[in-house]
N, CA and C atoms as an extended XYZ file, in Angstrom:
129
Properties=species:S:1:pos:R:3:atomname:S:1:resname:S:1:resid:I:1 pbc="F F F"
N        51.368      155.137      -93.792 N   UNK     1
C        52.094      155.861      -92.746 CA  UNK     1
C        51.125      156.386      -91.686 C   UNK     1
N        50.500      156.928      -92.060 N   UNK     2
C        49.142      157.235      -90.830 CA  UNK     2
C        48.631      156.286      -90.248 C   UNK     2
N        48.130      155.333      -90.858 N   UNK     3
C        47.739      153.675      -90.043 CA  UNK     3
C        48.335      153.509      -89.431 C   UNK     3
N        49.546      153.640      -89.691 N   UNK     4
C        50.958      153.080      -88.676 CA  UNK     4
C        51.014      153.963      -87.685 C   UNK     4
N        50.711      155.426      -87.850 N   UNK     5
C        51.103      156.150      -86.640 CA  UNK     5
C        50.041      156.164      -85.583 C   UNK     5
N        48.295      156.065      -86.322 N   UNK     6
C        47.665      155.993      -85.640 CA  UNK     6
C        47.600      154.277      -84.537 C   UNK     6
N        47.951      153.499      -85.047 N   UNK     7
C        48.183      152.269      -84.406 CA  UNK     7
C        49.219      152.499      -83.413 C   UNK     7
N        51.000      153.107      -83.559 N   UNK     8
C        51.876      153.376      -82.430 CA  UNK     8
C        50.844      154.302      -82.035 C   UNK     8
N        49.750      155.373      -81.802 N   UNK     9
C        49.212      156.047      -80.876 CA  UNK     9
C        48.594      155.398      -79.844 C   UNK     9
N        47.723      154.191      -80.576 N   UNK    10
C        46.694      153.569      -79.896 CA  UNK    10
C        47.705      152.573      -78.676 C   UNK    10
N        48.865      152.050      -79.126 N   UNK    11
C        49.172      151.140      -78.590 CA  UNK    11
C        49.893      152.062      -77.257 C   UNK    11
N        50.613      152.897      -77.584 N   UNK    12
C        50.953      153.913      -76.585 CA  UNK    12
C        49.685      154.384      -75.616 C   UNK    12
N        48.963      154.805      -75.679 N   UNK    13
C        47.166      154.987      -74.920 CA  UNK    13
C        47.180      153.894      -74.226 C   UNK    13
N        47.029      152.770      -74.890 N   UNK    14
C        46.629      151.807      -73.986 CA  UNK    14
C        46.985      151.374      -72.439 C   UNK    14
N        48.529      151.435      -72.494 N   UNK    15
C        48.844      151.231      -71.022 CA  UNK    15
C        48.499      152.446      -69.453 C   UNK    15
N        48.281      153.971      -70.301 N   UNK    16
C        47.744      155.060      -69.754 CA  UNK    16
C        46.386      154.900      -69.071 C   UNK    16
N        45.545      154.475      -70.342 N   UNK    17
C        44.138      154.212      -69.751 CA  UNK    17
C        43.566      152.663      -68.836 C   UNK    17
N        44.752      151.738      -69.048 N   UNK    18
C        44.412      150.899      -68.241 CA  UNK    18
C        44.629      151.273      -66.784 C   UNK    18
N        46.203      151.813      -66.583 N   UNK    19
C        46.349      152.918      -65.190 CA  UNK    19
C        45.102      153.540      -64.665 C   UNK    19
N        44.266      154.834      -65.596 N   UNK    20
C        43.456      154.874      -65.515 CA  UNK    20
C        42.326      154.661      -64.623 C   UNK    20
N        41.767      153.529      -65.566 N   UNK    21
C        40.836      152.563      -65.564 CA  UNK    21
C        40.741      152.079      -63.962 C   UNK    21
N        42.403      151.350      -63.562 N   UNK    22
C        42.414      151.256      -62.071 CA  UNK    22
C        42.466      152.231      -61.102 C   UNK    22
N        43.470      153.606      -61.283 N   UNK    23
C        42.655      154.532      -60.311 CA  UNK    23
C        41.382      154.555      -59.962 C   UNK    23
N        40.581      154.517      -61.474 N   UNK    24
C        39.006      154.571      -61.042 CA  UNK    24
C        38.403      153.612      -59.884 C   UNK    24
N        39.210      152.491      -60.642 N   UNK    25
C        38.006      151.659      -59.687 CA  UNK    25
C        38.729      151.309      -58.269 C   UNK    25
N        40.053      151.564      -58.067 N   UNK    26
C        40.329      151.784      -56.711 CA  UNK    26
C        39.968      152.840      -55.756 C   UNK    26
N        39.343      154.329      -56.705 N   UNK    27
C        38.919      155.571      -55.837 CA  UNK    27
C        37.091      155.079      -55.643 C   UNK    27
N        36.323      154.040      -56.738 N   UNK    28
C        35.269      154.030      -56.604 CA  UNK    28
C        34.943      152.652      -55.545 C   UNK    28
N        36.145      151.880      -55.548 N   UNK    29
C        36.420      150.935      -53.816 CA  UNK    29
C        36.276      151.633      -52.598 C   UNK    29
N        37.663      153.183      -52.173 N   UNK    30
C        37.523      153.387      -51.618 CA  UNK    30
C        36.216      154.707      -50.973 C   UNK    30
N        35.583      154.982      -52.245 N   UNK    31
C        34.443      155.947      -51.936 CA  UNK    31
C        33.321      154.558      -51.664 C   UNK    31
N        33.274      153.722      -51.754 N   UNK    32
C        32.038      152.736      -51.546 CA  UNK    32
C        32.253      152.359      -49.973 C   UNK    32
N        33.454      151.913      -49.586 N   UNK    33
C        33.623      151.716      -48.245 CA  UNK    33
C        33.266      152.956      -47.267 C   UNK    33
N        33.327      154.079      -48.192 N   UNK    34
C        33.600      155.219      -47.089 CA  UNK    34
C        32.035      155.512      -46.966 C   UNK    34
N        31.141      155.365      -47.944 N   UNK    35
C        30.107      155.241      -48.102 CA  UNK    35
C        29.584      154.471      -46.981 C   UNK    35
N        29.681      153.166      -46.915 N   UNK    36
C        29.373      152.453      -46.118 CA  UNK    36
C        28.937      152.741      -44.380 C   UNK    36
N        30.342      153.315      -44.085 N   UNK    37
C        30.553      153.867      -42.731 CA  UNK    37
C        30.257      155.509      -42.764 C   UNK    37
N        29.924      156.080      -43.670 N   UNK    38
C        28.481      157.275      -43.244 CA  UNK    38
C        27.419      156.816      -43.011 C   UNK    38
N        26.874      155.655      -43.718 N   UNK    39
C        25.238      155.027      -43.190 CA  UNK    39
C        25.384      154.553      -41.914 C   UNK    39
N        26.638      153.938      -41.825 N   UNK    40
C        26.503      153.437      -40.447 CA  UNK    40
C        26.414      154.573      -39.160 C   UNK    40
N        27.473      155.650      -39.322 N   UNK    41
C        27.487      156.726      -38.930 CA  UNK    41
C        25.740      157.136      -38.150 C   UNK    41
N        25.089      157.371      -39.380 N   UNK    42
C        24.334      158.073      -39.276 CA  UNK    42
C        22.529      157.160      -39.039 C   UNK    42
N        23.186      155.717      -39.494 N   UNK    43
C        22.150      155.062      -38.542 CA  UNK    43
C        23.045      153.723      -37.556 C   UNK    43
């Protein structure tokens, strides 16, 4: 019974942290671009 619940936990998590996962790397897209155009900015 615990295997089992810990497995429905894991499988439940999973679709959360893939969400996640893409916020990240869509906020670390748009901080790289923004990045970009301060260097340019500033040279």
């Amino acid at each position: 019974m615990q295997f089992r619940r810990k497995f429905g936990r894991k499988k439940e998590s999973k679709p959360t942290k893939g969400l996640f996962l893409i916020l990240l790397l869509v906020v670390a897209v748009i901080l790289w671009y923004k990045m970009e155009g301060i260097l340019d900015s500033l040279f």
